[in-house]
C-alpha positions in Angstrom: 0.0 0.0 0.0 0.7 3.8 -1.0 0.7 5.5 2.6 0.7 8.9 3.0 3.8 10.5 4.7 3.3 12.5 7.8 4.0 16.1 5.4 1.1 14.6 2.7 -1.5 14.0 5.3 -0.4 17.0 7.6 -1.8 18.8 4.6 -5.2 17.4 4.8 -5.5 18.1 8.2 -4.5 21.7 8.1 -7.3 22.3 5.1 -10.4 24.1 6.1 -12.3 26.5 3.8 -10.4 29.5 4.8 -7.4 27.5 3.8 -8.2 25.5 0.4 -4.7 22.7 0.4 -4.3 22.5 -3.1 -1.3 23.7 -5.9 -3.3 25.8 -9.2 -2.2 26.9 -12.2 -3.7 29.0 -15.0 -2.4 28.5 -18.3 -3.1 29.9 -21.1 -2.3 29.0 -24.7 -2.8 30.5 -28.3 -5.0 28.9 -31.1 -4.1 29.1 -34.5 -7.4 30.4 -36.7 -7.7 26.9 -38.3 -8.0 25.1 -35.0 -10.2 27.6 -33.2 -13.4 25.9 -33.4 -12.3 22.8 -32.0 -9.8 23.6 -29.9 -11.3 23.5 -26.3 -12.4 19.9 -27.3 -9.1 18.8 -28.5 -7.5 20.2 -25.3 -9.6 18.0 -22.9 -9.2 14.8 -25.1 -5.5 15.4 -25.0 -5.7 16.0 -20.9 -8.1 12.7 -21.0 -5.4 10.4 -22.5 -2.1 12.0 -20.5 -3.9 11.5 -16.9 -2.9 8.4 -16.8 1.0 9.0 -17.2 0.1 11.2 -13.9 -0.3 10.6 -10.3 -3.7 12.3 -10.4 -5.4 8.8 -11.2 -6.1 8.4 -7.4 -8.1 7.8 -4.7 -8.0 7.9 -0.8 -9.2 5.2 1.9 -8.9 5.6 5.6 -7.1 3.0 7.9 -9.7 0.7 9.6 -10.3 2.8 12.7 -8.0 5.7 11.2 -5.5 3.5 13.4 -3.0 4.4 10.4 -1.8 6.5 8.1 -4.9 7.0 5.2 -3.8 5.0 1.8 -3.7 6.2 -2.2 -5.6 3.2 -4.1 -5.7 3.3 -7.8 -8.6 5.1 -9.2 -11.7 2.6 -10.6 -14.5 4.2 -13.1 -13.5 8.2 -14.0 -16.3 10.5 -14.5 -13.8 12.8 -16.6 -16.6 15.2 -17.5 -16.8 15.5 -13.7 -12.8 16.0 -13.4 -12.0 17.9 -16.7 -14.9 20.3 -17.6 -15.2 22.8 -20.2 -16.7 26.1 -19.8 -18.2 27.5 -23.4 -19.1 30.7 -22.0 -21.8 33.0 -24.1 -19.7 35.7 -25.3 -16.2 36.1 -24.8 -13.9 36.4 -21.7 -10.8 38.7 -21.3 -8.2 38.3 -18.8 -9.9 40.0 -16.1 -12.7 37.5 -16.2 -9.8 35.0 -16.5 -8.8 36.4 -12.9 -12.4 36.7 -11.8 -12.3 32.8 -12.3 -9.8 31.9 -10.9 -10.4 34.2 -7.7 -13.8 32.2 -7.0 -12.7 28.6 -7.9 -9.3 29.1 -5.9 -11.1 29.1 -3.1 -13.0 25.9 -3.6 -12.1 22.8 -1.9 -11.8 19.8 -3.6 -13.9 17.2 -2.8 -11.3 14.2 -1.7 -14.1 11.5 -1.5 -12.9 11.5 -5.2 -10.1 12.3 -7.5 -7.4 14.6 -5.9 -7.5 17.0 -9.2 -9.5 19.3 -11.4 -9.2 20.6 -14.6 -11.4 23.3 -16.0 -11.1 24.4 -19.7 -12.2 27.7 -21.0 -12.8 28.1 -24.4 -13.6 31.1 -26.5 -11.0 33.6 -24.1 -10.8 36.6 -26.1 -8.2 37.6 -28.7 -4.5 38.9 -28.3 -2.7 40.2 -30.9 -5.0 38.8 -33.0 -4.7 35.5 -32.3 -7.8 32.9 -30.4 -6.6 31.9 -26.6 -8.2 28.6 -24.8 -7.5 28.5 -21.1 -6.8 25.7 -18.2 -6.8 25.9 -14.4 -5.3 22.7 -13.3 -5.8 22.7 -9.4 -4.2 19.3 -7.4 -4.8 18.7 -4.3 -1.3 19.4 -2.1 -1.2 15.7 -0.3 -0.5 14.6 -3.8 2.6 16.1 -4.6 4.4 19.7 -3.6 5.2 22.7 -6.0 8.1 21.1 -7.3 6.0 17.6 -8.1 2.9 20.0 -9.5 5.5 21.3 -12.3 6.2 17.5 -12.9 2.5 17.0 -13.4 2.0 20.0 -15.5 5.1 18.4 -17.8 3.0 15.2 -18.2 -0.2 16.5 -18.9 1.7 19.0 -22.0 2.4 17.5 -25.4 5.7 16.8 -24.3 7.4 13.6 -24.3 6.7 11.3 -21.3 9.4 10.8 -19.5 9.1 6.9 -18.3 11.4 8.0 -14.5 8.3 10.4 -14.0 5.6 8.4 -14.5 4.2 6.6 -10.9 4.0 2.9 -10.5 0.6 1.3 -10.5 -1.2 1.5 -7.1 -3.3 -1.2 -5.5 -6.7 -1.2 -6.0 -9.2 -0.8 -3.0 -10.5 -4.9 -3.7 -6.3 -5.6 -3.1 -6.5 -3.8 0.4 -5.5 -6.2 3.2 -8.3 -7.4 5.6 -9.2 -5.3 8.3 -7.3 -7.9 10.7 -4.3 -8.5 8.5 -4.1 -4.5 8.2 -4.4 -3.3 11.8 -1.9 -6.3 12.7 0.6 -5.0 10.1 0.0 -1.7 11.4 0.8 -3.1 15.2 4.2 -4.6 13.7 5.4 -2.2 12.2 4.8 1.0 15.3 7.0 -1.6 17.1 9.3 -2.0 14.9 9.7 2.2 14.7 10.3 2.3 18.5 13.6 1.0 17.9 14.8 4.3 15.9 13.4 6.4 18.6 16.5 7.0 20.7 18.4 7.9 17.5 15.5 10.2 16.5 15.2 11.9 20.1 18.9 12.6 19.5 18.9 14.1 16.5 15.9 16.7 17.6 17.8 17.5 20.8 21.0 18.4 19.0 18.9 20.0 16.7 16.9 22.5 19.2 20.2 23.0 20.7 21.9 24.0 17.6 19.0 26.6 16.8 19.6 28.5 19.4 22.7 30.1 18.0 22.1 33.5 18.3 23.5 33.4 14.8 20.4 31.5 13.9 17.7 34.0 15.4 15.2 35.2 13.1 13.6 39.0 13.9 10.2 39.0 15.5 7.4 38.7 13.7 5.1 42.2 13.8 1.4 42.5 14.7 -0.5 44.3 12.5 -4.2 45.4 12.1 -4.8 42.6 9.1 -3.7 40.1 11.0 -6.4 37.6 12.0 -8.1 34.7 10.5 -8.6 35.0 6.8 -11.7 34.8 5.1 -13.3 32.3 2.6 -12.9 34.7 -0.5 -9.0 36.4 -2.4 -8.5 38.4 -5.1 -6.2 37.6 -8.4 -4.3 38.8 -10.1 -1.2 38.7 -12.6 1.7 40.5 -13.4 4.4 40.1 -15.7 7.6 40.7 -15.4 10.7 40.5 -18.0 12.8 37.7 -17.0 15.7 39.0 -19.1 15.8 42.4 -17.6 15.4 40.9 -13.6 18.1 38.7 -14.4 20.3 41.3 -15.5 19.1 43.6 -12.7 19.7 40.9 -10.1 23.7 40.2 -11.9 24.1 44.4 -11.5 23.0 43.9 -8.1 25.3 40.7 -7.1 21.7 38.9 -6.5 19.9 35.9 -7.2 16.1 36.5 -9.0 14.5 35.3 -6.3 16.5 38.1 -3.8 15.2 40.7 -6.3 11.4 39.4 -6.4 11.1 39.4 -2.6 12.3 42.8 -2.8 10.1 43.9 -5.6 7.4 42.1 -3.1 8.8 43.9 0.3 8.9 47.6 -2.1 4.7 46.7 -2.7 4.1 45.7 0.8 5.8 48.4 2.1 3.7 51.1 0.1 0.5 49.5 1.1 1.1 49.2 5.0 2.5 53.1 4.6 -1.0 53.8 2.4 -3.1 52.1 4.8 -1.4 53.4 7.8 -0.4 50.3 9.3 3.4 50.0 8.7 5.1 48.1 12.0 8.7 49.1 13.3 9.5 45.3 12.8 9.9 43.5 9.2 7.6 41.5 7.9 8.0 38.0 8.0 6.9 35.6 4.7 6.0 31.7 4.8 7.0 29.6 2.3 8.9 26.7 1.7 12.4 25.0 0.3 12.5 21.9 -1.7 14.8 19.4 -0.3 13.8 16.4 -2.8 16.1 14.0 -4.0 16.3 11.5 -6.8 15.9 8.3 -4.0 12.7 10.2 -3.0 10.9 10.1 -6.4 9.0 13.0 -8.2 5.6 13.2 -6.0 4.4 13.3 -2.5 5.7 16.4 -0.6 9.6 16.9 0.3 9.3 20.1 1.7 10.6 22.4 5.2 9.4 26.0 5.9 11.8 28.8 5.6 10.7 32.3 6.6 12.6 35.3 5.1 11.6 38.9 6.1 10.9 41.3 3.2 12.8 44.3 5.0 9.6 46.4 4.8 11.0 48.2 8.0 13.9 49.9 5.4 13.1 52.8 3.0 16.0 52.5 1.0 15.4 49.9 -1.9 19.0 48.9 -2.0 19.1 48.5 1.8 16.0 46.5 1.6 17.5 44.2 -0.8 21.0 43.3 0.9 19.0 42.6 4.4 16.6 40.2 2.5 19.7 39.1 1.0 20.9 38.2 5.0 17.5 37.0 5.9 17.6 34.6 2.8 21.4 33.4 3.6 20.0 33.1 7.3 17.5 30.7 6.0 19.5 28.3 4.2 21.9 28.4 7.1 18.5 26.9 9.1 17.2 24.8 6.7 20.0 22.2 6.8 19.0 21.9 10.9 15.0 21.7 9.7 15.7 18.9 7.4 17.5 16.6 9.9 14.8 17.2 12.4 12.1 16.5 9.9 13.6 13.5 7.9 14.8 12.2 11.3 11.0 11.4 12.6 10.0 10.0 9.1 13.2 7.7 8.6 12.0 4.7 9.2 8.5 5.3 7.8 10.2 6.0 4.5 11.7 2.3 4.9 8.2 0.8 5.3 5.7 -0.5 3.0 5.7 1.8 -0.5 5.2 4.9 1.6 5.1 6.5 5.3 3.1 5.1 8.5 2.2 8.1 11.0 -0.1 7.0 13.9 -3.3 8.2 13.8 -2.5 10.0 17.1 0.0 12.2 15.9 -1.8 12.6 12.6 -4.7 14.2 14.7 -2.7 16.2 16.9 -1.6 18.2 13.5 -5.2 19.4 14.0 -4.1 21.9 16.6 -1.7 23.9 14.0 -4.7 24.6 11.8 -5.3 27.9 13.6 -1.9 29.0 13.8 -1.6 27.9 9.8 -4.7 30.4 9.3 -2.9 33.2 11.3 0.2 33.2 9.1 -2.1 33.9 6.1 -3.3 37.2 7.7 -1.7 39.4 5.6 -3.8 38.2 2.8 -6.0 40.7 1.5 -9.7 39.2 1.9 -13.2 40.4 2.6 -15.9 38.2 4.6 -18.3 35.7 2.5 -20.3 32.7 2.8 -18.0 29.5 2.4 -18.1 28.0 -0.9 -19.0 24.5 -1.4 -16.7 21.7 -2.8 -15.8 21.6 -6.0 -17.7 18.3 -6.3 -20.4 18.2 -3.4 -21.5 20.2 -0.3 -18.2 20.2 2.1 -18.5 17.5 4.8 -16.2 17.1 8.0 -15.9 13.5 6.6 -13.6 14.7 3.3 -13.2 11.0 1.7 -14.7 7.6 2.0 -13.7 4.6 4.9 -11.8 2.0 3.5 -13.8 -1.2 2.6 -12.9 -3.9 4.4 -13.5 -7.3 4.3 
């Protein structure tokens, strides 16, 4: 069996409305005159016949008793017009009702009693220098895979070719589940087994509290500011675009990476909004987001992923100034990182080991349920007004989110 790791279901757990757990992406892509008519369909057919290079084939099934970790079984009868839908709208749609869109369906759950993906098609997006555009919004839910996996899925759903190393190997089905017996006995043996790592694991974490509190290795506090407080159910998107030639020769002028000058770029606009709104702290503020650490030995899916937490120097005026203290707060980071990893990868060592994928106890699965509040308070900065909660993508949203596992 497929078990979750502890980071893939952590993800379920931390989803709530306000906090929709899956990876999007709107692409869009020009239509030559002769193809126009037909395009939309010819999209979703090709989408229909890559899926099942992908790892989106899925489906979930709980542990008898949720004693274990939940499973990935391979997917039986598809309703594709339920999982890749077109949208033939009446007249035309520009790029803001592109973003309009995607603002609305971002913010819908998907429904993980079925199919961790969904695929809408637009057709008949309006012209650009003349030329049709169709439209996809791919969303996957985040257990599946992480950011760097979601590009990996994107690259097998295109027209390129399939690279066999990428594609997943077949899952069990939910009829070639284990009893109910053999499973919570296999379950038994192997939490015993674990025990005997635990004193190496309790090791490494010690030595890895200690060593984080180098005062080297302190990060700034984090500011309080009059947005922060738990998000709502609706966002706003948008797009920019940037030149990637110029940034890159910006960033070499500047001795810094791209990324260095897009935080800045990001701290510059945060920085005239607080200042505009009237709510600038004294303190920096502090972003959330995350640092692949994925390997070849841990395959192209699932989620291989520790938090990093960079400050965008909002606090500084001067734009250069901002940019060489991101610069430290970055280097800071991946000085971190290194201890983040060993801590993480040293609870989930011998889970990797174990049967095609992680165990985690249902007990410390649940007690990842306490973090969803402090997940939704690190979102605060989001821009967001109140709303009713949408529904799932698929069916009204339950506290249930997939189906027991059948057992015999």
């Amino acid at each position: 069996m497929q078990r979750l790791r502890p980071d893939d279901h952590f993800l379920i757990l931390l989803e709530g409305d306000e906090t929709p757990m899956h990876i999007g992406s709107l692409i869009v892509l020009e239509v030559p005159d002769a193809d126009r008519a037909a395009a939309a369909v010819r999209l979703r057919a090709h989408l229909v016949e890559r899926l099942a290079v992908t790892p989106l084939l899925r489906e979930l099934r709980r542990a008898p008793l949720s004693f274990d970790s939940d499973v990935w079984v391979r997917a039986g009868d598809v309703d594709f017009d339920r999982h890749v839908v077109v949208h033939r709208p009446d007249a035309p749609i520009d790029d803001a009702d592109l973003r309009a869109f995607v603002s609305q369906h971002v913010m819908i759950r998907l429904d993980l009693r079925r199919r961790p993906f969904l695929i809408h098609v637009l057709d008949g997006v309006g012209d650009r220098g003349g030329r049709g555009r169709v439209a996809m919004y791919v969303k996957v839910h985040h257990s599946v895979t992480d950011g760097v996996g979601f590009q990996t899925v994107l690259g097998l759903l295109s027209d390129d070719p399939i690279d066999p190393a990428m594609v997943p190997a077949p899952l069990r089905s939910e009829q070639e589940l284990p009893t109910r017996h053999e499973w919570l006995a296999e379950s038994v043996l192997r939490f015993r087994a674990e025990r005997e790592d635990e004193p190496e694991r309790r090791a490494v974490r010690r030595a890895t509290v200690e060593a984080l509190r180098d005062p080297a290795l302190q990060r700034p506090a984090t500011p309080s500011l009059s947005l922060s407080g738990p998000t709502s159910t609706r966002r706003a998107y948008t797009a920019i675009i940037l030149p990637f030639g110029e940034m890159k020769s910006v960033a070499r002028a500047l001795d810094a990476t791209v990324n260095d000058l897009f935080l800045a770029l990001a701290g510059s606009a945060m920085r005239a909004y607080l200042i505009e709104i009237g709510d600038l702290p004294d303190l920096p503020l502090t972003t959330n987001s995350a640092r692949s650490y994925r390997r070849p030995e841990h395959g192209p899916f699932g989620n291989r992923i520790v938090a990093i937490h960079p400050h965008l120097a909002t606090h500084l005026a001067d734009p250069i100034e901002r940019l060489r203290a991101i610069q430290a707060a970055m280097s800071l980071e991946w000085r971190r990182t290194p201890l983040d990893e060993a801590c993480s990868t040293s609870q989930r060592r011998r889970s990797d080991r174990s049967c095609d994928g992680a165990s985690s106890p249902s007990a410390s699965a649940r007690a990842a349920r306490s973090c969803q509040a402090t997940s939704r308070c690190r979102m605060s900065l989001a821009r967001t007004t109140s709303g009713r909660s949408p529904a799932s993508d698929s069916s009204p949203t339950t506290r249930r989110p997939y189906s027991a596992a059948a057992v015999r």
